[in-house]
C-alpha distance (Angstrom), angle and dihedral (degrees) to the residues before:
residue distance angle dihedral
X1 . . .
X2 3.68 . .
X3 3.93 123.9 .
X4 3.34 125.3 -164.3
X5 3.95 114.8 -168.4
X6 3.65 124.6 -168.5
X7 4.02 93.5 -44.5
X8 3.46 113.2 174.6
X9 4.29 133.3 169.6
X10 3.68 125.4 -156.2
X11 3.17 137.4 -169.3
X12 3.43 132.6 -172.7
X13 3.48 89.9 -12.0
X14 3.63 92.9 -51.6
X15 3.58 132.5 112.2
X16 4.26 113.9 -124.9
X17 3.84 82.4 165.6
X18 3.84 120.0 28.0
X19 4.14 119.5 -158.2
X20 3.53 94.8 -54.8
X21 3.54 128.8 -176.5
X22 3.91 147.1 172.1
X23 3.57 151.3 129.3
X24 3.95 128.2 -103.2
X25 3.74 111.7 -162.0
X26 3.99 114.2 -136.2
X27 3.99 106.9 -98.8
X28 3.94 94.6 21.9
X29 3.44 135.2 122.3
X30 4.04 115.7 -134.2
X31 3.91 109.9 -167.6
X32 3.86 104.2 -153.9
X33 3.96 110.9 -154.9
X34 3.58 141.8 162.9
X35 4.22 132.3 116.4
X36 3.69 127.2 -61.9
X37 3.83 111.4 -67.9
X38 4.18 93.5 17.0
X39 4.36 85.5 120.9
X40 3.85 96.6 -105.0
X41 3.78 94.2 123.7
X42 4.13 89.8 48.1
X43 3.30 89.5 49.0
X44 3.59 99.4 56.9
X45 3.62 83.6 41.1
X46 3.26 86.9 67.1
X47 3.26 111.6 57.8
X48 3.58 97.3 64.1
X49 3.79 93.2 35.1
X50 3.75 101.2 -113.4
X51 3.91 74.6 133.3
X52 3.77 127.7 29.6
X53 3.58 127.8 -130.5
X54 3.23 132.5 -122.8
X55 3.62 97.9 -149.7
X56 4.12 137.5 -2.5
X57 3.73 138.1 27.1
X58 3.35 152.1 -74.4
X59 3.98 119.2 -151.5
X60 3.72 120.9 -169.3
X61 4.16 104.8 -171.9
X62 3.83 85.9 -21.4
X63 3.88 99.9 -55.0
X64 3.96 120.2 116.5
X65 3.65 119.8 -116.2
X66 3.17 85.2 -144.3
X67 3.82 97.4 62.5
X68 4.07 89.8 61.4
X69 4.03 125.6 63.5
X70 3.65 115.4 -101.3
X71 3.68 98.7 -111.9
X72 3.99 94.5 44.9
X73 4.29 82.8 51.4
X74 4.04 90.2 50.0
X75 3.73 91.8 58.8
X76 3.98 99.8 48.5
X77 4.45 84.6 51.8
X78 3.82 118.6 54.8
X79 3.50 111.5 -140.8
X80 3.80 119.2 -166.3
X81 4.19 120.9 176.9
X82 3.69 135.0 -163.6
X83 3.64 109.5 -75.6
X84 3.78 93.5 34.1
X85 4.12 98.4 -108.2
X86 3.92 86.6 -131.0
X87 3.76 112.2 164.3
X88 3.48 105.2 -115.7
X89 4.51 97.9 -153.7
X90 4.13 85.7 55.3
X91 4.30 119.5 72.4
X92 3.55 121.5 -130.4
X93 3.49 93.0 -84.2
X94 3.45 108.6 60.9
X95 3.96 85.3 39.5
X96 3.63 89.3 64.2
X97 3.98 84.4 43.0
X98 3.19 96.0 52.5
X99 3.79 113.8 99.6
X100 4.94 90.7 29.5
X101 4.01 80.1 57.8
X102 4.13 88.3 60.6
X103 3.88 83.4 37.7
X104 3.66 86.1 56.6
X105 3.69 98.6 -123.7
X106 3.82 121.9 170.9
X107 3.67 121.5 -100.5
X108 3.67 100.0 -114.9
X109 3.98 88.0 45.4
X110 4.08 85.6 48.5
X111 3.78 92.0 52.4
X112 4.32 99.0 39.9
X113 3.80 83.9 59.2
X114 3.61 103.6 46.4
X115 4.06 83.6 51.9
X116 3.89 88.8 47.9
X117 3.72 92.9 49.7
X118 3.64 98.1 37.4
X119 3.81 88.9 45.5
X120 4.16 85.3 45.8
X121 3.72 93.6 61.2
X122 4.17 90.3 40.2
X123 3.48 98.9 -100.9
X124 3.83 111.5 138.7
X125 3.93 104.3 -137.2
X126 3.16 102.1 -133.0
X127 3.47 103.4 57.5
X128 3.77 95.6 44.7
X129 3.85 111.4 31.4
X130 4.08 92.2 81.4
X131 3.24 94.2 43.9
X132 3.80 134.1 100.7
X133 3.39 133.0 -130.8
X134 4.05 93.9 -117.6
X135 4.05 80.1 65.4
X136 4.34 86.6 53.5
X137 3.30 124.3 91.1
X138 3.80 114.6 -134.2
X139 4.11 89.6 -92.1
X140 3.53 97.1 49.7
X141 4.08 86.9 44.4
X142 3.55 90.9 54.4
X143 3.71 94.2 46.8
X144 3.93 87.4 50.2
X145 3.61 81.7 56.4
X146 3.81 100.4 58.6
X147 3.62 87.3 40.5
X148 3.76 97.8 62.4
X149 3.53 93.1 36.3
X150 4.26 85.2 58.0
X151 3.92 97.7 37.9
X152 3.78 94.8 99.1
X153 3.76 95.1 45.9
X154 3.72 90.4 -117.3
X155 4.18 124.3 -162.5
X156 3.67 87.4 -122.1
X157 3.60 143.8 30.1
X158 3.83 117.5 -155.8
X159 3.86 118.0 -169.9
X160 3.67 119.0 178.4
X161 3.98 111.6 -165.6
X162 3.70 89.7 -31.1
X163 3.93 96.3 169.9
X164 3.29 100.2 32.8
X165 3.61 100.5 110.1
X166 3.99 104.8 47.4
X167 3.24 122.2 81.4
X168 3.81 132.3 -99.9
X169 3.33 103.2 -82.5
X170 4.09 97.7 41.4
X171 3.74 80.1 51.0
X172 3.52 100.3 59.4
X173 3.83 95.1 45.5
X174 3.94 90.3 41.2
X175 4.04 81.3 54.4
X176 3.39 93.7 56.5
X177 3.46 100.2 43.9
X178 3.52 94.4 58.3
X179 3.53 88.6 47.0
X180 3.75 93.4 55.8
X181 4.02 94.2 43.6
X182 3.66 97.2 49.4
X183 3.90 92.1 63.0
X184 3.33 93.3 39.9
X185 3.52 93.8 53.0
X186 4.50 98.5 22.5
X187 3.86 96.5 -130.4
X188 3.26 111.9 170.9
X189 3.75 99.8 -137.4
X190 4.10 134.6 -174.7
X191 3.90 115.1 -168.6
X192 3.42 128.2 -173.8
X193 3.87 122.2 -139.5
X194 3.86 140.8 164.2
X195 4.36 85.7 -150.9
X196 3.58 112.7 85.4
X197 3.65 91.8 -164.9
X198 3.81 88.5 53.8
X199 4.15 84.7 54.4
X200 3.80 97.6 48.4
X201 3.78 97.7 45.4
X202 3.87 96.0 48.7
X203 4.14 101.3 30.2
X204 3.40 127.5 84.7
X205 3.67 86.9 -164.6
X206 4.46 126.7 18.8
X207 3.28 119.8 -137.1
X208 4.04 105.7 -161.1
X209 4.01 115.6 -159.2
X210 3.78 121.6 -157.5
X211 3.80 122.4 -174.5
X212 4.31 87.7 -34.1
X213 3.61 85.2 -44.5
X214 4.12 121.8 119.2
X215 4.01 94.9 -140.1
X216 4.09 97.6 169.4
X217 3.82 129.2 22.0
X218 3.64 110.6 177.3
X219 3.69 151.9 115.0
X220 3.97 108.5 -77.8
X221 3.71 96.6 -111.9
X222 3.75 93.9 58.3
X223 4.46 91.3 38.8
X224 3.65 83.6 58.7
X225 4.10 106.4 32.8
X226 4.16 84.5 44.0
X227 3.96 113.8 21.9
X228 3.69 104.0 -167.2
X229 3.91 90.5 -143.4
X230 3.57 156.1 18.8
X231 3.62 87.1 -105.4
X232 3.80 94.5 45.2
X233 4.32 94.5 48.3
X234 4.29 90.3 49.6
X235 4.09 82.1 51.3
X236 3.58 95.1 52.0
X237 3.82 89.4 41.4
X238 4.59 111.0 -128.7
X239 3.84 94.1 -130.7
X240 3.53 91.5 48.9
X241 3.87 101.3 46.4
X242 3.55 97.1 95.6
X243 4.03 99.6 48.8
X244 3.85 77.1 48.0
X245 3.47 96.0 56.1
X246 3.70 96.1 43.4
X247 4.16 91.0 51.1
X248 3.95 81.4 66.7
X249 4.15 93.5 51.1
X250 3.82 107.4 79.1
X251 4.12 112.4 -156.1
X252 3.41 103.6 -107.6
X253 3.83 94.0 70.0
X254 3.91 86.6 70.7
X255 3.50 103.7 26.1
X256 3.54 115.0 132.9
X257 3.98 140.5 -165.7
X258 3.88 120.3 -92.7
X259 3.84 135.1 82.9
X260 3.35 133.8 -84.8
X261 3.98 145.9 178.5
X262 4.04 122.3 -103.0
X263 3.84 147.0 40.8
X264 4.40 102.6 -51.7
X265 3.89 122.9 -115.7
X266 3.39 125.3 -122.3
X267 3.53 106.2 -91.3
X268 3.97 89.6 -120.4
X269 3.80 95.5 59.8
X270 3.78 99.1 125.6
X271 4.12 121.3 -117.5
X272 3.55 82.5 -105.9
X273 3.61 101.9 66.6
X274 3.69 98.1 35.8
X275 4.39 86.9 59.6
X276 3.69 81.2 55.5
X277 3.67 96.2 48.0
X278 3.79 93.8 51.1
X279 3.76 91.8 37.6
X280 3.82 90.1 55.6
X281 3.62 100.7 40.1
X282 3.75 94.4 40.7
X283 4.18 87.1 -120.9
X284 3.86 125.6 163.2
X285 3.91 86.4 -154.4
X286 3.64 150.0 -12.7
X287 3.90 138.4 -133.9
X288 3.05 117.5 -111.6
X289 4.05 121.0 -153.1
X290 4.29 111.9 -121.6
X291 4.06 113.9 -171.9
X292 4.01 100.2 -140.9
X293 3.62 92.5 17.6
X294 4.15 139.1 69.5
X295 3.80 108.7 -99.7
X296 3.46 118.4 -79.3
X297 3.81 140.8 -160.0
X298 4.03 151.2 -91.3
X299 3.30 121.4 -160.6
X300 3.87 126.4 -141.8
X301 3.90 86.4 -143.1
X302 3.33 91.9 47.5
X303 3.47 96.7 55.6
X304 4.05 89.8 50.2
X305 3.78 87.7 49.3
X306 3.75 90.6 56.5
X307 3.68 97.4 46.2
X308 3.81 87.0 45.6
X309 3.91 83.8 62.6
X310 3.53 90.2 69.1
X311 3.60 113.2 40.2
């Protein structure tokens, strides 16, 4: 668990981050979001002491950051930044390796995890551990990333804009695979972004910063059903609320009995994407895969009727 209690940075008299405080829940993901110069990036600074308070604390599993030297801190928390920070002379490998060799790990426990990571984020080891990141494309780079950032099965994973510079598509997958690696490994992860949308699909709880100010901490459904400002509401965007809400509402929690034409969804496609699939293909409804039962359905006016909820 990570605590942080009334942590604030100044400089020059002025606050980037003011007396902010919260709890991150082992095994979570916190999404931290707000506009360019709103403190999110000092505050994750922060926490591993890349920056210094001025005043408060940071607890990882009830133990200071304070009470430990910088450098010993860094290398219990991944970090991983937009652009990846990969070192372009070393090969996948001993990027990955780079922060269990200053642990002191073994050799043969140095190469098992680079194969578990790189095999994690679908990588075959042996035809990427020799190479170097020159040879990546930006994808595989940022995977690489992640990857090093994980090797020494840190307490924390911090991630500051990490997608921000593929495209939309990379994005998306890169999304997902994060998604799918932090619960099969628990991290407990915080991630700075500027893209709300990025925050509520990834986070189990949003963290909304405001001129160094924390204005909303809360799980997405309730940030975007109840914004807690002005501020907050433009961020989520008021036209969009609904088609947010429904990206958080997988299928099967409105699926219903009856046939229906086509190949089923997965019963975890969000609301969001079935509306699009009927919308696009001009369907009344779509099946809807059940594991110990025969497919069943979603319904195009369902769908509507649930987004209708939340307007």
């Amino acid at each position: 668990m990570i605590e942080i209690d009334q942590i604030s940075k100044l400089y020059a008299g002025k606050a980037a981050v003011d007396s902010v405080s919260m709890t991150v829940e082992t095994g979570t993901i916190t999404g931290i979001v707000g506009t360019s110069g709103s403190g999110k990036t000092t505050l994750l600074r922060m926490i591993n002491r890349l920056v210094e308070p001025s005043s408060g604390e940071v607890r990882i599993n009830g133990e200071p950051t304070s009470s430990l030297a910088p450098h010993i801190l860094r290398r219990r928390i991944g970090y991983a930044i937009q652009g990846h920070g990969l070192f372009p002379h070393y090969t996948v490998a001993r990027n990955i390796a780079a922060v269990p060799r200053l642990l002191g790990w073994s050799k043969d426990k140095i190469a098992a995890r680079v194969d578990e990571l790189l095999d994690l984020f679908s990588m075959e080891p042996s035809q990427f551990r020799d190479r170097y990141p020159a040879e990546l494309s930006g994808g595989q780079q940022q995977r690489v990333g992640v990857a090093r950032a994980l090797a020494s099965r840190p307490d924390l994973l911090l991630m500051d804009e990490p997608f921000g510079a593929l495209d939309p598509i990379i994005r998306s997958r890169a999304q997902d695979d994060l998604r799918r690696i932090q619960r099969t490994l628990g991290s407990t992860i915080m991630l700075v972004t500027h893209d709300m949308e990025e925050a509520i699909h990834l986070g189990d709880q949003v963290a909304v910063m405001d001129a160094g100010r924390l204005v909303q901490h809360a799980a997405p459904a309730e940030i975007i059903r109840a914004p807690a400002t002005d501020f907050v509401a433009e961020m989520v965007g008021g036209v969009e609320r609904p088609l947010r809400l429904l990206s958080l509402i997988p299928v099967a929690d409105i699926t219903e009995d009856g046939p229906t034409d086509g190949e089923a969804i997965d019963p975890q496609t969000s609301l969001r994407d079935a509306l699009a699939m009927c919308l696009w293909a001009g369907r009344e409804a779509l099946p809807v895969a059940r594991p110990d039962a025969p497919p069943g359905r979603v319904t195009l006016d369902a769908i509507r009727a649930r987004a209708a909820d939340h307007q």
